[in-house]
MIBA-633741 format. One line per field, with one value per residue (C-alpha): residue in three letters; residue number from 1; y, z, x. Coordinates in nm, 4 decimals, m for minus. Layout:
BEGIN
res <- c(ALA/...)
n <- c(NUM/...)
y <- c(Y/...)
z <- c(Z/...)
x <- c(X/...)
REM end
This chain:
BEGIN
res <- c(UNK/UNK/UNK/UNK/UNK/UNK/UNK/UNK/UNK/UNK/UNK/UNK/UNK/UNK/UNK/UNK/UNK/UNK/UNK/UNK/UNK/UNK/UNK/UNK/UNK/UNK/UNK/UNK/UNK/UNK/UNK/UNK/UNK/UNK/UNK/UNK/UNK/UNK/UNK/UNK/UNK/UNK/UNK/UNK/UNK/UNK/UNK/UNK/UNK/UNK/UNK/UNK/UNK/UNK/UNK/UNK/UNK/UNK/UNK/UNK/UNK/UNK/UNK/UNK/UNK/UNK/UNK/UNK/UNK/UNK/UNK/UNK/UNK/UNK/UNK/UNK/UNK/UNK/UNK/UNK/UNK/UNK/UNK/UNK/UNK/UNK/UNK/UNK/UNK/UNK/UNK/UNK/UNK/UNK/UNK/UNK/UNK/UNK/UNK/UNK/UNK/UNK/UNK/UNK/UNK/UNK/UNK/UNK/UNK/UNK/UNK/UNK/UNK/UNK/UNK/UNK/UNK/UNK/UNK/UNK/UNK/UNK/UNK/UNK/UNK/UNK/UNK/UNK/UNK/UNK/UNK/UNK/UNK/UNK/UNK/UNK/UNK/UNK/UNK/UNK/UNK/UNK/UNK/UNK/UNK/UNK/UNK/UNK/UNK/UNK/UNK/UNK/UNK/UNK/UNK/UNK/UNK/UNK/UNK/UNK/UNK/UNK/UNK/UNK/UNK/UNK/UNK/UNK/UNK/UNK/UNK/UNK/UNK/UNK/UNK/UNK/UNK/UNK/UNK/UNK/UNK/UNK/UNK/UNK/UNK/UNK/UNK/UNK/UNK/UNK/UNK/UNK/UNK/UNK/UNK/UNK/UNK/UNK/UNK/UNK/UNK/UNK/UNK/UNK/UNK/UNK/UNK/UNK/UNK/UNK/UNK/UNK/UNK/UNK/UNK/UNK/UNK/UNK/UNK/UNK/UNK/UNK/UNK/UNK/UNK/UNK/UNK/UNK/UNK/UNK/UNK/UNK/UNK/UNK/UNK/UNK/UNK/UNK/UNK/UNK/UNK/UNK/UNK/UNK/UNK/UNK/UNK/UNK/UNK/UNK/UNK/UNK/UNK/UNK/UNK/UNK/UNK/UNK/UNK/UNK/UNK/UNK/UNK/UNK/UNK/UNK/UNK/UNK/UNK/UNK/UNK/UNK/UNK/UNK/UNK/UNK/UNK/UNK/UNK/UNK/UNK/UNK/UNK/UNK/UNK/UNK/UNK/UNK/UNK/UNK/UNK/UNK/UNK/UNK/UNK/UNK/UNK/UNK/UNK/UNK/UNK/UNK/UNK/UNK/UNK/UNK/UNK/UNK/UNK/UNK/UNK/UNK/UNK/UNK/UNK/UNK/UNK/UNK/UNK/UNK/UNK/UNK/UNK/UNK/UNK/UNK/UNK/UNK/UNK/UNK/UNK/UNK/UNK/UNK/UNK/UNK/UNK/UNK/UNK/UNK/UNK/UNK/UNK/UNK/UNK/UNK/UNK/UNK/UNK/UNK/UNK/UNK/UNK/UNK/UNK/UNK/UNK/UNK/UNK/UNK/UNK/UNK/UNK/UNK/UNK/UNK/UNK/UNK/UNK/UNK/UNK/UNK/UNK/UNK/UNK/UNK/UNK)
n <- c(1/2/3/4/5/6/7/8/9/10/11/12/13/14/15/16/17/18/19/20/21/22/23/24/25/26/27/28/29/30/31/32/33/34/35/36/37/38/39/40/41/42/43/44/45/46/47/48/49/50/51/52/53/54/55/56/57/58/59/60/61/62/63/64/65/66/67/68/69/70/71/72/73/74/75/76/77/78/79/80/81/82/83/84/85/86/87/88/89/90/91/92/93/94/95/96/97/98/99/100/101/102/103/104/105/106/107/108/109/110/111/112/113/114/115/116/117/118/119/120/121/122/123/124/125/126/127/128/129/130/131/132/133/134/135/136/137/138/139/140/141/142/143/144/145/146/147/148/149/150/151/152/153/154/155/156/157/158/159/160/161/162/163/164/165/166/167/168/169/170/171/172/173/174/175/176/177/178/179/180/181/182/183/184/185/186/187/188/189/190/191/192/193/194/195/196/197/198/199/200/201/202/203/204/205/206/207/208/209/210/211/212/213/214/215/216/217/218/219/220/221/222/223/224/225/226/227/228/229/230/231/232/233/234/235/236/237/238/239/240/241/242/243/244/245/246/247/248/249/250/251/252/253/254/255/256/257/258/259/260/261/262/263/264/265/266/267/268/269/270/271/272/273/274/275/276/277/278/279/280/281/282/283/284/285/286/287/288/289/290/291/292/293/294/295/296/297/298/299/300/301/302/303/304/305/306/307/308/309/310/311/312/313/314/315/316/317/318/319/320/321/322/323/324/325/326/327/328/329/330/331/332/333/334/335/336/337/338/339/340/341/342/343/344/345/346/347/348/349/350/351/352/353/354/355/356/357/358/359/360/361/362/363/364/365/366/367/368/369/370/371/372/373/374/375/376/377)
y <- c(m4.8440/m4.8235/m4.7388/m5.0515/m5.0348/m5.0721/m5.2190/m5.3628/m5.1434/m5.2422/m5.0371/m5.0889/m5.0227/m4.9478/m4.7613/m4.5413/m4.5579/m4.6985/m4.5802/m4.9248/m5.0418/m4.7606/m4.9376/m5.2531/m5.0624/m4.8875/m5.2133/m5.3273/m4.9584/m5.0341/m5.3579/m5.2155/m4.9126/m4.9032/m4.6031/m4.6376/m4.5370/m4.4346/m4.3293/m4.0683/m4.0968/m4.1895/m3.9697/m4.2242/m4.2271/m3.8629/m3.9785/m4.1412/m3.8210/m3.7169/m4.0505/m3.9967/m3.8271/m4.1416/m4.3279/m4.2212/m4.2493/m4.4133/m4.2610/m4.2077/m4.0661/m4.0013/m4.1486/m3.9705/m4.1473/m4.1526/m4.2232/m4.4024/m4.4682/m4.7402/m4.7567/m5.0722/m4.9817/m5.2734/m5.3909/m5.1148/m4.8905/m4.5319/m4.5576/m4.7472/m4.8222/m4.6820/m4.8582/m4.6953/m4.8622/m4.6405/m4.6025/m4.5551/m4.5494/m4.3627/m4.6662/m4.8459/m4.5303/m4.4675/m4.8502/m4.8527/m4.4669/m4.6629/m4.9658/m5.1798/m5.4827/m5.6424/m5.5249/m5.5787/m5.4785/m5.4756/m5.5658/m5.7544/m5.4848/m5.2026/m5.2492/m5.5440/m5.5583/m5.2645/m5.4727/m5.8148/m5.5762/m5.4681/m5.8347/m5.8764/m5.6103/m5.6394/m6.0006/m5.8981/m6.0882/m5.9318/m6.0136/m5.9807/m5.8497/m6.0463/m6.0529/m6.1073/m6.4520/m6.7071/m6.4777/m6.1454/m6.2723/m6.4617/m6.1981/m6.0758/m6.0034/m6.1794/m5.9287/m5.9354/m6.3550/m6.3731/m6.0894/m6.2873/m6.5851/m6.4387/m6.2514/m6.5253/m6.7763/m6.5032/m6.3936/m6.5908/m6.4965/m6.4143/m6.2473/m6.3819/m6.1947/m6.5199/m6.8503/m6.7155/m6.5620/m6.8243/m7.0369/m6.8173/m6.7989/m7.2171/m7.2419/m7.0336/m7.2449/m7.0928/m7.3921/m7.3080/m7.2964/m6.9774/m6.8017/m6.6260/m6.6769/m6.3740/m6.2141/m5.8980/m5.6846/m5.3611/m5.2408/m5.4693/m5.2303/m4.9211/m5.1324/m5.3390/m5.0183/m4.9932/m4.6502/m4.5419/m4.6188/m4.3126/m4.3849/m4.5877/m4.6580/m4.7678/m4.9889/m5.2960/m5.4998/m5.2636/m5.4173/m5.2176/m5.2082/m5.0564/m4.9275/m4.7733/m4.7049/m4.9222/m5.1493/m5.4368/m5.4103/m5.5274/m5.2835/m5.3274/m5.6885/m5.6385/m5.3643/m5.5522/m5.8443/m5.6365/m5.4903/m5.8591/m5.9415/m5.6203/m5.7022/m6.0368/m5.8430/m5.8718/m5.5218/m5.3824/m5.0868/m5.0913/m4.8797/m4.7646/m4.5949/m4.4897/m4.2878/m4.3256/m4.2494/m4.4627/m4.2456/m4.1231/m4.3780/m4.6338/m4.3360/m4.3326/m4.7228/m4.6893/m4.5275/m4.6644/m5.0000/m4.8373/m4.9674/m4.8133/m4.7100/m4.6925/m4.4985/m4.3347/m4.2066/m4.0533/m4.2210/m4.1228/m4.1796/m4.4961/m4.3663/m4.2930/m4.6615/m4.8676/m4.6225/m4.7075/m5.0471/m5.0994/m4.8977/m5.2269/m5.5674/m5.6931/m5.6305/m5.7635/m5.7386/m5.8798/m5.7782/m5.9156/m5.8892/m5.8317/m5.9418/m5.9233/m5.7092/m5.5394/m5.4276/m5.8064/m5.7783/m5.4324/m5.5826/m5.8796/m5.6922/m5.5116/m5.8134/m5.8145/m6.1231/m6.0953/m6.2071/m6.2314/m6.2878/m6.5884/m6.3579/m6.1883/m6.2899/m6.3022/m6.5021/m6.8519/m6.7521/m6.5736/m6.6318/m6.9705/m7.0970/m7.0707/m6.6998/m6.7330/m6.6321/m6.5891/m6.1970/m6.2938/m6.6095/m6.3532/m6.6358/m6.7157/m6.3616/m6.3204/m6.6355/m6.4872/m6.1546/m6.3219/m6.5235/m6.1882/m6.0262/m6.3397/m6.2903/m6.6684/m6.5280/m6.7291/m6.5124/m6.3985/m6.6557/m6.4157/m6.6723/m6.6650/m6.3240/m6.2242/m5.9527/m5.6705/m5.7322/m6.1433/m6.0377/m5.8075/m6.0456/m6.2752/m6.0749/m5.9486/m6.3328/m6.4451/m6.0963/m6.1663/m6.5334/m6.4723/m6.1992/m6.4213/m6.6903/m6.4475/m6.3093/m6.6610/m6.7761)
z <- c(1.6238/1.7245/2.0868/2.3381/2.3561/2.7239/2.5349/2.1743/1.8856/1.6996/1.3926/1.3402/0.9207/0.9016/0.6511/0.9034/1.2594/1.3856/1.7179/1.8030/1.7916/2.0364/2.3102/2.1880/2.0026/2.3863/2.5556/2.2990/2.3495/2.7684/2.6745/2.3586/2.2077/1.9514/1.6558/1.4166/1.0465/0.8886/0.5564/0.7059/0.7216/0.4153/0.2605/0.4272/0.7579/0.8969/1.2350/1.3171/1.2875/1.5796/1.7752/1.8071/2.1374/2.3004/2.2426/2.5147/2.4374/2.1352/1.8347/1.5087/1.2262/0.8807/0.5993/0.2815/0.0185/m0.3236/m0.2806/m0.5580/m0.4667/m0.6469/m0.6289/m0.6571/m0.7682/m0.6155/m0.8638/m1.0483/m0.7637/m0.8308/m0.5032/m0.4198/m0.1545/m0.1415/m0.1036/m0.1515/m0.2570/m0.1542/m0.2795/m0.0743/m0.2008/0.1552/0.4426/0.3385/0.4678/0.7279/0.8514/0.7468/0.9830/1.2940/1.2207/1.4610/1.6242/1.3819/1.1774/1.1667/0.8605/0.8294/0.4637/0.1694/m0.0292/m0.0556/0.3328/0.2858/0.0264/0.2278/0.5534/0.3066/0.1896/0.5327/0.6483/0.4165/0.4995/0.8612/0.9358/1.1431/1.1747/1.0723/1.0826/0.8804/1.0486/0.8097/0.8107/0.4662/0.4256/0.1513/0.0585/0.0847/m0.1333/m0.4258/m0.6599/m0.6011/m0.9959/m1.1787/m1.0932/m0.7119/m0.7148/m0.8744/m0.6319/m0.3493/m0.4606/m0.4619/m0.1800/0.0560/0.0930/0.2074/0.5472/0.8208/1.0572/1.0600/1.3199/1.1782/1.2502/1.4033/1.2656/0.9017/0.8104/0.9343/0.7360/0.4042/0.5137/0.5400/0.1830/0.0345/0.1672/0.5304/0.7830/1.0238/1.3592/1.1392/1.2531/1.5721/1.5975/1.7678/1.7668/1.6171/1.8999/2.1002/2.3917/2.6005/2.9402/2.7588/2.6477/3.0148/3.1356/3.2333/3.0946/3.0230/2.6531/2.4301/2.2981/2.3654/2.0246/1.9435/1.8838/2.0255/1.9173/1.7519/1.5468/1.5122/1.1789/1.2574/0.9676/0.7083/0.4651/0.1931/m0.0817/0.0667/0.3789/0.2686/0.3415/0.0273/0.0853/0.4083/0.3724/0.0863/0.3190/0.6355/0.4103/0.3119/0.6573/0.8080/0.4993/0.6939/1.0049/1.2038/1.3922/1.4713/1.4781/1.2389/1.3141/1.0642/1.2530/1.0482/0.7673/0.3889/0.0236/0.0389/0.2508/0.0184/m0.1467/0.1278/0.2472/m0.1104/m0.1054/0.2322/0.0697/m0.2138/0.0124/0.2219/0.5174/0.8589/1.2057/1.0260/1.1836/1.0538/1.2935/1.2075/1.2839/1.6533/1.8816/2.0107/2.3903/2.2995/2.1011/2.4570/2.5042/2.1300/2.1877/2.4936/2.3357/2.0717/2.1387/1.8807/1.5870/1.2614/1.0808/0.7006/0.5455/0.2203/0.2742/0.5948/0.7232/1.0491/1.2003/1.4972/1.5632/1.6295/1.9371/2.0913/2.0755/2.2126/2.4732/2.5750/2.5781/2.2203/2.0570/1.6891/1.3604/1.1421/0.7556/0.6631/0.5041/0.8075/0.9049/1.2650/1.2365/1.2528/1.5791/1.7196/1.6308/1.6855/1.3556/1.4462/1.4394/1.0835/0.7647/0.4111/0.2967/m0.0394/0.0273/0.0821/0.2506/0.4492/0.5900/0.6141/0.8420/1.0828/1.1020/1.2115/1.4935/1.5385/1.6093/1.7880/2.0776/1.9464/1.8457/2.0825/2.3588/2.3242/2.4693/2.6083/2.6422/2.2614/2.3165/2.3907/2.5932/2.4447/2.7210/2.6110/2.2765/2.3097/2.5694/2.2964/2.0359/2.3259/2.3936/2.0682/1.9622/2.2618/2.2138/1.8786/1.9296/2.1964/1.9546/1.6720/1.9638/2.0317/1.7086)
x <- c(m6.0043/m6.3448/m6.4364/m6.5323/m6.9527/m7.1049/m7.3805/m7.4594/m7.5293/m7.8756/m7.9869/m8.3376/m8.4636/m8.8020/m9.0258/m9.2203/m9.2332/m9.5817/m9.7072/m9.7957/m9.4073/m9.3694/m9.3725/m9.1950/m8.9085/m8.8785/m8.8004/m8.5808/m8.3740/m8.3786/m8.1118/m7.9236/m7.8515/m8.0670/m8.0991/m8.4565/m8.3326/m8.6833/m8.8027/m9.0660/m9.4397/m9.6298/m9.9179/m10.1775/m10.0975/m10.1044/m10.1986/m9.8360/m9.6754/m9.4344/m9.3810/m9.0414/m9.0446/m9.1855/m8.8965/m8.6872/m8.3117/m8.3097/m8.1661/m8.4324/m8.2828/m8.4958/m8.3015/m8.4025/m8.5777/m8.7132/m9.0712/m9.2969/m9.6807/m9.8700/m10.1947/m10.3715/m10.7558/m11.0085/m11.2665/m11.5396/m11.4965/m11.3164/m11.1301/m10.7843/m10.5500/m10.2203/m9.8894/m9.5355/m9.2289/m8.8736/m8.5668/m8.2780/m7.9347/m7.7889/m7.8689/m7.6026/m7.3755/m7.5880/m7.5098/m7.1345/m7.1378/m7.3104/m7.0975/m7.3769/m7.3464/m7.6366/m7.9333/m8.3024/m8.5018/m8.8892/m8.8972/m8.8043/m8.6605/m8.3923/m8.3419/m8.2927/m8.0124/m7.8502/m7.8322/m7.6837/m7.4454/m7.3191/m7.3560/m7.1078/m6.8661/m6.9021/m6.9861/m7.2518/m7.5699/m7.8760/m8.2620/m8.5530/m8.9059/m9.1293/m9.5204/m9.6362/m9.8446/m9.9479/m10.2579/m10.1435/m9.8276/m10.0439/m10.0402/m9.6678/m9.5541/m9.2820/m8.9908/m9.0287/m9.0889/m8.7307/m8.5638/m8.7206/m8.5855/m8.2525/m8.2490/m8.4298/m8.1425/m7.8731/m8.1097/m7.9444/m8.2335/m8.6008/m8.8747/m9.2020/m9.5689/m9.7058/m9.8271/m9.9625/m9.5590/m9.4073/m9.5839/m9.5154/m9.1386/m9.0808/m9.2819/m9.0445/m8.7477/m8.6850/m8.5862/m8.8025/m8.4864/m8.3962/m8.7112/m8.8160/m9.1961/m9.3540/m9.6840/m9.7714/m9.9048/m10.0228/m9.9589/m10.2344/m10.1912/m10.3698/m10.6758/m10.6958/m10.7624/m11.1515/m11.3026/m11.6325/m11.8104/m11.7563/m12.1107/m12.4548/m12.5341/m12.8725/m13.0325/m12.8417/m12.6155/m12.3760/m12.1110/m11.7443/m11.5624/m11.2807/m10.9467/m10.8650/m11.1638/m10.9804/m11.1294/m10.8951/m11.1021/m11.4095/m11.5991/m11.8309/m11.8958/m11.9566/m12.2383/m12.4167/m12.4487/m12.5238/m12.8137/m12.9420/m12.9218/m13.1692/m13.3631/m13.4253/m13.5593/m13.2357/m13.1712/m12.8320/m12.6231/m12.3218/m12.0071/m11.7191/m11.4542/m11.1892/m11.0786/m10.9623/m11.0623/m11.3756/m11.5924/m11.8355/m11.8333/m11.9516/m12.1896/m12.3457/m12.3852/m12.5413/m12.8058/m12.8141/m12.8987/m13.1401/m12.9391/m13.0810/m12.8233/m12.4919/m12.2667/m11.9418/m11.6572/m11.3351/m11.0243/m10.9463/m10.5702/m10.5171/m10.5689/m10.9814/m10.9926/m11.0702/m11.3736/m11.4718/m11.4607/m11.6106/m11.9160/m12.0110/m12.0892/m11.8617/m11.6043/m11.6604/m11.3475/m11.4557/m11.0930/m10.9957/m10.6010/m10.3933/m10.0764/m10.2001/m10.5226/m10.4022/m10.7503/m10.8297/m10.6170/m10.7103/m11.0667/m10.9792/m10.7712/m11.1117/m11.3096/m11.5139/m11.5992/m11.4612/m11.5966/m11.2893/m11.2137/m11.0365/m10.8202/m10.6341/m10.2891/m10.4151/m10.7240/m10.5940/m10.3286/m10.6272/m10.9868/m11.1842/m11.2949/m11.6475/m11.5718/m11.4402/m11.6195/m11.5373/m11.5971/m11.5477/m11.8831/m12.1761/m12.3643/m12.0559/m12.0402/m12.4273/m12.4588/m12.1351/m12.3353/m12.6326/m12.4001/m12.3061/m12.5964/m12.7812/m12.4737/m12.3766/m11.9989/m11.7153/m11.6124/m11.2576/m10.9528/m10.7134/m10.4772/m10.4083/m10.2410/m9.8651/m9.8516/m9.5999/m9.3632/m9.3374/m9.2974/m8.9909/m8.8337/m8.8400/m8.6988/m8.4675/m8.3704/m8.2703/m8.0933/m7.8240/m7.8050/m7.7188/m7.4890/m7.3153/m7.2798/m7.1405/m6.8474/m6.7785/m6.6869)
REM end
């Protein structure tokens, strides 16, 4: 028999552990015992190394994986982003071995099919951490379309990004009482925190771009129509912060463009990021595909009006459309850059934000209620 638990058992699948989640995954661990099975850190994100330690008590164990990285090259340019898809044959033993008292995955795939399988053998309920939307999913190819469709039906419960994955989840067939609408977030407290500007870039305004150098940023549309726009007479300082294979490239079109005070900055912790934002006047954020745009709210957080991309997960949840542009409509994004730079962008509405403690309390919320429910029947 197994022993009597003082508190339920959560396994938590995830790909990598994201020092954003930090934070949340830590109040989740204060209520359950909760133990992170991980696949390790992929190539492209060195800087989440060694967040394990912050987790307090709760159990992370790497599960190993077979790796495969596909890159997914972005128009005539030599550079691509990278995106992994694993193979894991061991979680389902790892999740049979913890036996837990339910199961939340972060992904439509082999985590996915491991915690159906154990739903199956333990009669457990388990969840699905979902954040993919109607764009970012348009281009899925045939194979995954029919595993989704097969897979979908058998989830008995859902935590959705925010509006934008909720609304991907119901079009594929969802009801929407199967799905716990959160927010994705960051940890508001560190970005509340007044601290000096790192710099006093000149000359003024100065616009942030801040992520991954990536073609699915934007980053190229964006500097041809910054370039348009100085050709105009506007003057501004434009900021990359960030790292990723596009560097030179973006440096080279720079010149190429003739563009004057553009700035590029490494990638930096997320401690020195409030002093990096409070040193612009706003943060354009011109990206072509997200799920979300967590950048969106640590700007927010530190009070920066943001020019967003149709595009983003986040924009509609967060952004007022007269912050919106199109990346992809040069005129579109030329006329929110000159907003932009005029001071005419929409102040931010905190009030569109979950705080990180609202967001676990919700996840918190309807993990017991629907563990009580399952011990009742």
């Amino acid at each position: 028999m197994r022993a009597i638990r003082s508190r339920p058992k959560i396994v938590l699948m995830v790909n990598m552990i994201a020092p954003y989640r930090v934070p949340l995954y830590r109040q989740i661990g204060e209520t359950f015992d909760l133990v992170i099975l991980h696949g390790g850190i992929e190539p492209n994100r060195k800087g989440w190394e060694h967040w394990e330690s912050a987790l307090g008590g709760t159990r992370v164990e790497r599960v190993r994986n077979l790796r495969i990285r596909r890159d997914l090259r972005s128009g005539t340019y030599r550079s691509f982003d990278q995106r992994f898809l694993e193979i894991s044959p061991f979680l389902i033993w790892r999740l049979v071995r913890h036996w837990p008292d339910a199961v939340i995955t972060n992904e439509l795939g082999m985590r996915t099919l491991a915690a159906l399988l154990y739903r199956r053998l333990s009669q457990r309920p388990i969840w699905v951490w979902w954040g993919g939307t109607l764009h970012t999913e348009a281009q899925l190819g045939m194979s995954r379309r029919i595993f989704r469709r097969a897979i979908i039906p058998h989830v008995p419960r859902w935590i959705s990004y925010g509006q934008s994955s909720t609304t991907y989840l119901v079009n594929q067939g969802v009801p929407f009482k199967r799905v716990l609408q959160i927010q994705n977030c960051v940890d508001e407290t560190m970005f509340l925190q007044a601290v000096k500007p790192m710099l006093n870039p000149q000359p003024r305004p100065a616009l942030l771009v801040v992520g991954q150098l990536v073609p699915r940023k934007g980053l190229f549309e964006l500097l041809h129509a910054a370039s348009e726009v100085q050709r105009e007479g506007y003057v501004f300082s434009l900021i990359f912060v960030g790292d990723g294979p596009l560097y030179d490239d973006l440096k080279r079109l720079v010149g190429n463009l003739g563009m004057k005070h553009v700035l590029f900055l490494p990638s930096h912790p997320p401690e020195v990021m409030p002093s990096i934002y409070r040193s612009g006047d706003s943060l354009v954020f011109p990206t072509l595909e997200d799920v979300w745009g967590l950048v969106v709210n640590e700007a927010m957080w530190c009070g920066l009006p943001v020019l967003a991309s149709c595009y983003a997960g986040c924009t509609e949840e967060l952004v007022p459309v007269e912050n919106v542009v199109d990346p992809k409509n040069r005129e579109s994004l030329k006329a929110g850059l000159r907003r932009a730079i005029e001071g005419k962008l929409v102040p931010p509405d905190l009030s569109r934000l979950l705080t990180i403690k609202e967001v676990g309390n919700r996840i918190i919320t309807d993990l017991q209620q629907i563990l009580s429910r399952e011990k009742a029947i």
